[in-house]
Every structure is written in C-alpha cells, then in structure tokens.
N, C-alpha and C positions, 0 to 999 in steps of 0.2 A: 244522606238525609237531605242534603240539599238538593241536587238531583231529582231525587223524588219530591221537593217542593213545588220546585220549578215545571216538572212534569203536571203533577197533580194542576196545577194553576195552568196551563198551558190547555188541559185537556179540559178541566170543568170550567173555567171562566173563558175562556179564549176558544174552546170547538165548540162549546157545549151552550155558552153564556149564561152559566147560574149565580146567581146572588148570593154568597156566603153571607152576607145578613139574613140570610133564615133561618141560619144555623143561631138563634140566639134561645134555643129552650129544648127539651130532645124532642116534643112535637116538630120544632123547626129543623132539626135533624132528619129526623124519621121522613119530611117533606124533603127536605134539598135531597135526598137518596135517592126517594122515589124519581123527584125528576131527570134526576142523573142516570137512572136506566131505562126510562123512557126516551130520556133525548137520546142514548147510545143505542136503542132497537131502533131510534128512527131515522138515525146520522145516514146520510146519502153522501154526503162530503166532509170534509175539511183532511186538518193535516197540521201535525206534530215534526217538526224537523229537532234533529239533535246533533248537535259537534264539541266531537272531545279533541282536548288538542294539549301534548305535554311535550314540553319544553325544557333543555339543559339552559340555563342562564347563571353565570357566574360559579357562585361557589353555591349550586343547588337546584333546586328545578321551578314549574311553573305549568300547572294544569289550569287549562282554559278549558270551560263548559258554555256552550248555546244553547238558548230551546227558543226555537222559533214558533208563531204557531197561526192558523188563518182566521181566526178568531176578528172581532169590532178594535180589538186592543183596551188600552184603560191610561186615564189620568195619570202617567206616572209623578209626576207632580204632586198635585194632590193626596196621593196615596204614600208616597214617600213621606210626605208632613203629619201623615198622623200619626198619632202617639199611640199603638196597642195600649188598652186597658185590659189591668192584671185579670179582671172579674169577664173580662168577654168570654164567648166560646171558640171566637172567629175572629181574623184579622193581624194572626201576629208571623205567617208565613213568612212574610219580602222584609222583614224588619229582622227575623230570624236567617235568613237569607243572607243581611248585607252583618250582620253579626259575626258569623262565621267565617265569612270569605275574608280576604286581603279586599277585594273591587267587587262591587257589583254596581252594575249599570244596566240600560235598559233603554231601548229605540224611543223616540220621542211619539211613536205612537201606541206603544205600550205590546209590540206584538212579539217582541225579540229580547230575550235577557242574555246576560255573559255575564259571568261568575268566574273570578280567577281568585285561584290557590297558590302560593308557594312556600318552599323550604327550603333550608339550609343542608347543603350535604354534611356528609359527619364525614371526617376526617382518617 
C-alpha cells in the first residue's frame, strides 16, 4: 500500500504534475484522469527511481523503501502541516504514509521519499 502510494504520487504529481485538488467532485475525477492519460501519451521524459533495501538489525529486521522522481518536487513542509479532512476526496496519501511506517522522510525539495519499516524477530 504504501509503495504504491509513494509510486502513484511520484508519477502523477512529480512526472506528470497534476493537481489532486481536482479531485474534489467525480467531475473532478473524471478530469484529473483524463489528464493523466494525456500527459502519459505525451511524456517524452522524466523518471521514477525505486530502492528497496532490507536489513537484519538487532533482534529483527528493517526494510527501507526510496521513490525518487524528476518531477518540480513540492512544499514538504507545508504539506506535512496539513491536517486531511475526513469529507476530502484527496490529500490524505503522505499522512497515510507516515501512519503506517516507523519513518518517513522526504528531500527538502520534495522529489525523494524514504519509508522505513521494522520488526521484531520471533524467537
């Protein structure tokens, strides 16, 4: 799930640059779709990097996830502070993100995430 958060957001906001405030009606839907297969017939560049990385530490392990991407980047500042509202259709991805994980972090210019996971081994 997260994974394909992070992906998803890498490739529509970061290759693509759409505005998930469209998504606020299914008209607004139905548009941010459209333009998400127009902008991907018309993509001549960019680029999605990905790094999995899993780790024995202590008594358990430690999966590290990367998604880099060539995208403008975004406020992560700004975007960290805000609060998902329950009634939105959009915006509760990176907050569901840092939910799930142990860490998540994020380049200061918004074009690189890292998501770490760990557990405990069983005995």
């Amino acid at each position: 799930m997260v994974l394909g958060e992070l992906y998803s957001n890498a490739l529509e906001h970061g290759v693509l640059g759409l505005d998930s405030a469209l998504k606020h009606d299914a008209a607004g839907f139905a548009l941010y779709y459209q333009q998400r297969a127009e902008r991907l017939d018309r993509l001549q560049s960019g680029f999605i990097r990905m790094t999995l990385q899993v780790e024995t530490v202590a008594q358990g392990g430690r999966l590290t996830l990367g998604v880099e991407d060539s995208g403008q980047g975004f406020d992560v500042e700004k975007t960290r502070t805000l609060t998902p509202a329950g009634n939105e259709l959009y915006g509760r991805g990176l907050h569901l993100v840092c939910e799930l994980s142990r860490e998540a972090r994020w380049s200061r210019d918004g074009r690189t995430a890292c998501v770490e996971f760990s557990w405990e081994g069983v005995a």
